[in-house]
Backbone bond lengths (Angstrom), bond angles and torsions (degrees), N, CA, C in turn:
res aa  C-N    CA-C-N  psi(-1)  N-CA   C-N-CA  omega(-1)  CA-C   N-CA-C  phi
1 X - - - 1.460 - - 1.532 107.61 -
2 X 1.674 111.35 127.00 1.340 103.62 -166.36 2.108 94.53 -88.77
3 X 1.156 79.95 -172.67 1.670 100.40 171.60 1.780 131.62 -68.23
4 X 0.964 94.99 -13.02 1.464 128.62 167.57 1.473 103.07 -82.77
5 X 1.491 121.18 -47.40 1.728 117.78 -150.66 1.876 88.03 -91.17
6 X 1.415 101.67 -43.54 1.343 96.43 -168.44 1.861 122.31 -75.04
7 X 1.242 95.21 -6.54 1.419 110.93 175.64 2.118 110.52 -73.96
8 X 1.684 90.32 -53.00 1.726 99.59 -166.19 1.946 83.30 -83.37
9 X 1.214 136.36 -27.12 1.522 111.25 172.55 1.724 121.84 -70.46
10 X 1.211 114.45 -31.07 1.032 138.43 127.80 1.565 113.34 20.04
11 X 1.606 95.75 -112.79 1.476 126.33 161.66 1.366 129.82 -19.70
12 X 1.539 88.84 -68.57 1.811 122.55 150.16 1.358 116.25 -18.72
13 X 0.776 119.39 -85.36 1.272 138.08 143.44 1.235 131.99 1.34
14 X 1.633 110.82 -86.17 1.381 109.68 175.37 1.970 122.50 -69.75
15 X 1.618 120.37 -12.69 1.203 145.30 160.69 1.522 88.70 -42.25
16 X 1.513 115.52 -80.32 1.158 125.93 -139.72 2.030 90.94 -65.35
17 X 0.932 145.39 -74.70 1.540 145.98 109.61 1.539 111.80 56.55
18 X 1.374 117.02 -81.34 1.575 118.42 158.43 1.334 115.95 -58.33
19 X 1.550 121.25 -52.72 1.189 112.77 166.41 1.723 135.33 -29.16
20 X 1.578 98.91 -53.63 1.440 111.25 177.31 1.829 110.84 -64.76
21 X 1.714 115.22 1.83 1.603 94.96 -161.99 2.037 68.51 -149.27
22 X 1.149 112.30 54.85 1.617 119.09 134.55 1.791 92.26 84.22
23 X 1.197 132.03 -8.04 1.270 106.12 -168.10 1.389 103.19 -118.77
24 X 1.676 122.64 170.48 1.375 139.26 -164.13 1.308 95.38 -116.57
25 X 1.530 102.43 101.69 1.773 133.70 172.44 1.088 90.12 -72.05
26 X 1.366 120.98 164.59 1.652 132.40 162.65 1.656 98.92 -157.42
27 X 1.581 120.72 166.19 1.711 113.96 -172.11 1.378 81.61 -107.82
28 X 1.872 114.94 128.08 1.699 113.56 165.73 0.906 103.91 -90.15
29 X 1.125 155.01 14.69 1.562 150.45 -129.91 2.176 86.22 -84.75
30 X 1.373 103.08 -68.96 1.008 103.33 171.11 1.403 155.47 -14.40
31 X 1.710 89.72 -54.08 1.516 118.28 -174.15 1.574 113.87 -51.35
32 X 1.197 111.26 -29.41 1.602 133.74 -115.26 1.424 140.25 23.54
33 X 0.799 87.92 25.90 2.326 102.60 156.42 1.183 110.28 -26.77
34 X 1.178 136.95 159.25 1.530 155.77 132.02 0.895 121.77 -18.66
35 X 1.916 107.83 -38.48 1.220 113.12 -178.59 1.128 134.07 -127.64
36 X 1.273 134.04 -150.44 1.398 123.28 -170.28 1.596 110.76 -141.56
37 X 1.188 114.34 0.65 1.814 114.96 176.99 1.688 103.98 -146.50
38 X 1.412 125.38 99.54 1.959 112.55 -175.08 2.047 78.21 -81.31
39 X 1.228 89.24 152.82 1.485 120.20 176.17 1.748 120.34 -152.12
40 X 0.985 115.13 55.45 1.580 120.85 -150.17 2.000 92.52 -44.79
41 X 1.411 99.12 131.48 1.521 137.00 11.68 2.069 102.25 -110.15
42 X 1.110 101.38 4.14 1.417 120.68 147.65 1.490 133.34 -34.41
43 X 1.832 106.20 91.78 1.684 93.49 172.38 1.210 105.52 -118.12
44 X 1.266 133.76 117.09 1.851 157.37 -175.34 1.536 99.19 -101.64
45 X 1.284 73.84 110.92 2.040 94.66 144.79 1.406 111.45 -103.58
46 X 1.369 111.41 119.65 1.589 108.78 -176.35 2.094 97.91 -104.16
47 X 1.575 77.63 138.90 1.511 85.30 174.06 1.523 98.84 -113.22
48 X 1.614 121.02 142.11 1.491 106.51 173.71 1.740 103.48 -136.44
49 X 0.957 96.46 134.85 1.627 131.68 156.75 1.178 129.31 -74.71
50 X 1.546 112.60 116.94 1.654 118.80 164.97 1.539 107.98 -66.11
51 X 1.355 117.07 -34.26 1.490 106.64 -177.42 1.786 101.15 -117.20
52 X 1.383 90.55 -132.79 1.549 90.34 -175.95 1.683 99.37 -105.06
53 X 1.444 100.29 147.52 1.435 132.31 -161.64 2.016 98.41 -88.40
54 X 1.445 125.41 6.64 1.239 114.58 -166.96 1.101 108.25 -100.85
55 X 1.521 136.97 143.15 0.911 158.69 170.30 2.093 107.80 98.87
56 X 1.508 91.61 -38.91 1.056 113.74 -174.39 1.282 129.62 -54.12
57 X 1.682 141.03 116.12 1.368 151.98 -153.87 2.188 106.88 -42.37
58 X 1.086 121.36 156.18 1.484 122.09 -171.34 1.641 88.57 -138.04
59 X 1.634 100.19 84.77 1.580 83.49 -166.08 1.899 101.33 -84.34
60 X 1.744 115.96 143.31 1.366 113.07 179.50 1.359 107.92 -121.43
61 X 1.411 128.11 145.17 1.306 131.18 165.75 1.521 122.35 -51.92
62 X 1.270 144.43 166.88 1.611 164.26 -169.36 1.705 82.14 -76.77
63 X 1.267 134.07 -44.89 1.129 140.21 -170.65 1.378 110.59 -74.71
64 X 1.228 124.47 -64.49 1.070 106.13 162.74 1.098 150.71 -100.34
65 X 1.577 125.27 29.15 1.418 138.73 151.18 1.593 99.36 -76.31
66 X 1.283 124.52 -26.30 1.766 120.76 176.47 1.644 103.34 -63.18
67 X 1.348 74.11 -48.80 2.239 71.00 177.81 1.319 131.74 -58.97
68 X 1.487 111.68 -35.58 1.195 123.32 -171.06 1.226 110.97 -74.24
69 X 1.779 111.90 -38.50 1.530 127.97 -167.04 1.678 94.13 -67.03
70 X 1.915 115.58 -41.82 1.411 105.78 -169.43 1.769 114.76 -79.37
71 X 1.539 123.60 -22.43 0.930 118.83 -173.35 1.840 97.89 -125.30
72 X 1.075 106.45 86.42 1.757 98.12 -176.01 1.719 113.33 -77.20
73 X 1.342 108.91 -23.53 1.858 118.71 176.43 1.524 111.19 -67.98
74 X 1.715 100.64 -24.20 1.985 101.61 -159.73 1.436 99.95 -97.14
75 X 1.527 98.23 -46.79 1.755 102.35 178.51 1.217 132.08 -61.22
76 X 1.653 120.30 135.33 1.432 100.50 -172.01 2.013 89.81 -138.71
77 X 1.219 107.70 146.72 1.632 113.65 153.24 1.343 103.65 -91.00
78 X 1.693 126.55 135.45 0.841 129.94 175.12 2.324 107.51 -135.07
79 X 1.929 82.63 101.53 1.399 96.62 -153.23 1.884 98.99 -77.96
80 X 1.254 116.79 119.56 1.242 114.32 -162.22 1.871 87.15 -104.89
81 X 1.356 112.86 145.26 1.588 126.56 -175.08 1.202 115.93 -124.97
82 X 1.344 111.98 121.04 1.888 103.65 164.11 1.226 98.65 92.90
83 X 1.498 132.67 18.03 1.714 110.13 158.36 1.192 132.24 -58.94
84 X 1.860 117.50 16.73 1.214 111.29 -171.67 1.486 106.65 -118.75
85 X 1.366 104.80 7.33 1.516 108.87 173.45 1.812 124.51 -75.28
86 X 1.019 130.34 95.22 1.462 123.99 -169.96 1.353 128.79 -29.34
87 X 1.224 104.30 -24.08 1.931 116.33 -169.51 1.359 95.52 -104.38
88 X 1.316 134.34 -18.47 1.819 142.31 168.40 1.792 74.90 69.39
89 X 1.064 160.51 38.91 2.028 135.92 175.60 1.916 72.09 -91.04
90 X 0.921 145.26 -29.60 1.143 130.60 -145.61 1.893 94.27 -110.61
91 X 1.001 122.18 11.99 1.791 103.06 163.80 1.346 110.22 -95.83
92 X 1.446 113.52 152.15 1.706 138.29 -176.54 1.358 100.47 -142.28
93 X 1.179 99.60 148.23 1.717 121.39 177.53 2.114 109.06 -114.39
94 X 1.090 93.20 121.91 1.441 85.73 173.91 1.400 103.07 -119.39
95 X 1.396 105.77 134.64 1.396 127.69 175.90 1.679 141.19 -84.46
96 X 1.149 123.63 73.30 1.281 142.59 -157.33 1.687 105.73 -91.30
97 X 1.443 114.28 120.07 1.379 102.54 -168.73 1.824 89.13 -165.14
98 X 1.625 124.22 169.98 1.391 128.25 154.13 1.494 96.39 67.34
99 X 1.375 126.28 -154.45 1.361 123.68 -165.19 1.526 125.39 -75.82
100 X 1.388 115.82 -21.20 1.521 109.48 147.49 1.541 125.14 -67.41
101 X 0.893 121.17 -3.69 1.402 120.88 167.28 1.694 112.77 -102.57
102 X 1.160 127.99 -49.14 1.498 128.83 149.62 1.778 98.44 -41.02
103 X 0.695 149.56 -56.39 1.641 142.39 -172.64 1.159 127.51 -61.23
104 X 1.183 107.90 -45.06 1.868 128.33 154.42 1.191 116.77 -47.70
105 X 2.047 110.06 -55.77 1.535 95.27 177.17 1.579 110.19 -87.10
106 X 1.355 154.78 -34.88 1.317 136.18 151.33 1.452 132.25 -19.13
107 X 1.519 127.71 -23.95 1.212 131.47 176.85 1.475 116.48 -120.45
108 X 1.709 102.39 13.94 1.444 107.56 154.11 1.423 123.87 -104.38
109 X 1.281 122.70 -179.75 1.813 132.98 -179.67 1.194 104.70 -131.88
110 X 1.505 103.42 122.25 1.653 125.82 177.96 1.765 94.95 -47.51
111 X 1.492 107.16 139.26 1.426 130.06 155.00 1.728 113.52 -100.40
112 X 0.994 140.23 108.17 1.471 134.95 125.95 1.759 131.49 -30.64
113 X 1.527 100.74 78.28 2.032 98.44 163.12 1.401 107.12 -102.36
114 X 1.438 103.45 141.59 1.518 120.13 159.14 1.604 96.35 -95.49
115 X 1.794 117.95 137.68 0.939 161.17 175.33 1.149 123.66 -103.98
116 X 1.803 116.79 29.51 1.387 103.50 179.66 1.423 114.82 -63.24
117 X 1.316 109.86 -178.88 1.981 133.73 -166.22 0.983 100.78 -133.27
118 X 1.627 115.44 123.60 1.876 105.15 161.06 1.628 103.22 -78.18
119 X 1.539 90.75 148.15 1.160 94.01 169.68 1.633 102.14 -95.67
120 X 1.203 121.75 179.48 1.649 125.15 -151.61 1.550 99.17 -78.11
121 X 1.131 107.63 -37.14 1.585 115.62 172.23 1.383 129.86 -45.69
122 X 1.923 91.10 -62.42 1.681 116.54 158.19 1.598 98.56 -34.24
123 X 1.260 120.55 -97.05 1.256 131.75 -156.00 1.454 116.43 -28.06
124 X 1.376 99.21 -46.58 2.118 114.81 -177.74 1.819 95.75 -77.50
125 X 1.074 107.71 -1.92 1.869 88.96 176.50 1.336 120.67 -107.23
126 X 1.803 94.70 -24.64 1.702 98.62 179.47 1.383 114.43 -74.91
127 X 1.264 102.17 152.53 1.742 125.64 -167.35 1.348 102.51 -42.27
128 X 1.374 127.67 157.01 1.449 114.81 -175.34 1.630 84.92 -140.82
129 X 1.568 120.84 121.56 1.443 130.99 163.55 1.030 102.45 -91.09
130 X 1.679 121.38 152.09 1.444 144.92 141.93 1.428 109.80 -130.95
131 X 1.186 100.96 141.79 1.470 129.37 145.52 1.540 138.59 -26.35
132 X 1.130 146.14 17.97 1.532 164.09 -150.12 2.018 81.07 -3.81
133 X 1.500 85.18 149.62 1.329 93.66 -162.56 1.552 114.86 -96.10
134 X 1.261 129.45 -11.63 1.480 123.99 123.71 1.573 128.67 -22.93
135 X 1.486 105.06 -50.83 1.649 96.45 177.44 1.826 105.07 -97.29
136 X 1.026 134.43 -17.60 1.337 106.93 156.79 1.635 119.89 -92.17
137 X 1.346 127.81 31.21 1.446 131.87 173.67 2.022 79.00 -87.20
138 X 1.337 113.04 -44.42 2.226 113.02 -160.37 1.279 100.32 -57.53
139 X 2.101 102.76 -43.12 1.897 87.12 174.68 1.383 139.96 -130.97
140 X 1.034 148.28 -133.81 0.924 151.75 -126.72 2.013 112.41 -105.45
141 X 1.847 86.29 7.35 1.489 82.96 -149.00 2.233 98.16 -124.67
142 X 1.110 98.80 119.00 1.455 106.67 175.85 1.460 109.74 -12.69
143 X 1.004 136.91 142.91 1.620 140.62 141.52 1.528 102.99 -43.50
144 X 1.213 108.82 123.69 2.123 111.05 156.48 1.456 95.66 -55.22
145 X 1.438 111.65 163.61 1.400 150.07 169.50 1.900 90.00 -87.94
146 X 1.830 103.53 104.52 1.300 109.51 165.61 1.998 118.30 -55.05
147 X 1.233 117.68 -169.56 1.229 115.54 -161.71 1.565 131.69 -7.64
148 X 1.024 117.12 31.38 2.324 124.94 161.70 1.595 103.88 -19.07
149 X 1.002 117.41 87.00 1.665 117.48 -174.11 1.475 93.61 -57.28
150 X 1.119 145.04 -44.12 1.564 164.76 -139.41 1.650 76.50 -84.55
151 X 1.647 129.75 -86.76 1.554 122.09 -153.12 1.947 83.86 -100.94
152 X 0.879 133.50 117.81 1.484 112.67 153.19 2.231 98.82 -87.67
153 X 1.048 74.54 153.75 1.499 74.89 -166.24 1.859 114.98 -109.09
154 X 1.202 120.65 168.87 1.230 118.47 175.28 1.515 98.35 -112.52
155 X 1.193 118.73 139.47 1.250 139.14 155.32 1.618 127.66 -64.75
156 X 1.294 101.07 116.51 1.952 101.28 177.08 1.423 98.18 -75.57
């Protein structure tokens, strides 16, 4: 399950979640909100995990640590665990919101990522390595598809 699947199961997820305890989830993803689940009077940013979410960083945007800092009662992280288990009996959501969540972000330090995107062009121009196929027959890793007119590739 890529990062994409485990993100929108995720969501999925926690929708279905409010639903079961009286309230009307909706996906903001769209909107562009802060957040990622409206649940009136409920706003969730869901973070999700293939494994377990403990110890492990809850990274949030400038955007939405502003939100959280302005509405600490409405905002909620809603830390979803174990989307990588096949049978899902084993995912949990932990709910981080109000002054444990103001506390978390006060005793952290802003990171700066750039998020560039290839564009389709980008992608077909950058250099394309493989593996000579003698040394990925030793491990663990598929043979490339010889001549890809699309990437021709350079060999390490």
């Amino acid at each position: 399950m890529g990062n994409r699947e485990i993100e929108d199961a995720a969501i999925e997820y926690v929708i279905a979640l409010e639903a079961a305890h009286g309230r009307e989830a909706v996906d903001a993803r769209a909107a562009g909100a802060p957040y990622d689940v409206k649940s009136p009077p409920r706003k969730i940013e869901v973070k999700a995990f293939s494994g377990s979410a403990r110890t492990q960083p809850l990274p949030l945007e400038g955007r939405q640590v502003a939100a959280a800092q302005a509405d600490p009662e409405h905002y909620y992280v809603y830390v979803v665990d174990n989307l990588g288990q096949s049978d899902g009996a084993a995912v949990s959501v932990r709910i981080v919101h109000g002054d444990l969540l103001l506390a978390m972000i006060e005793r952290s330090r802003p990171h700066v990522t750039y998020w560039p995107s290839f564009k389709a062009a980008e992608y077909d121009q950058a250099e394309l390595l493989r593996l000579p196929v003698a040394v990925q027959e030793e491990t663990a890793v598929a043979p490339a598809a010889e001549g890809d007119p699309q990437n021709p590739a350079a060999t390490i």
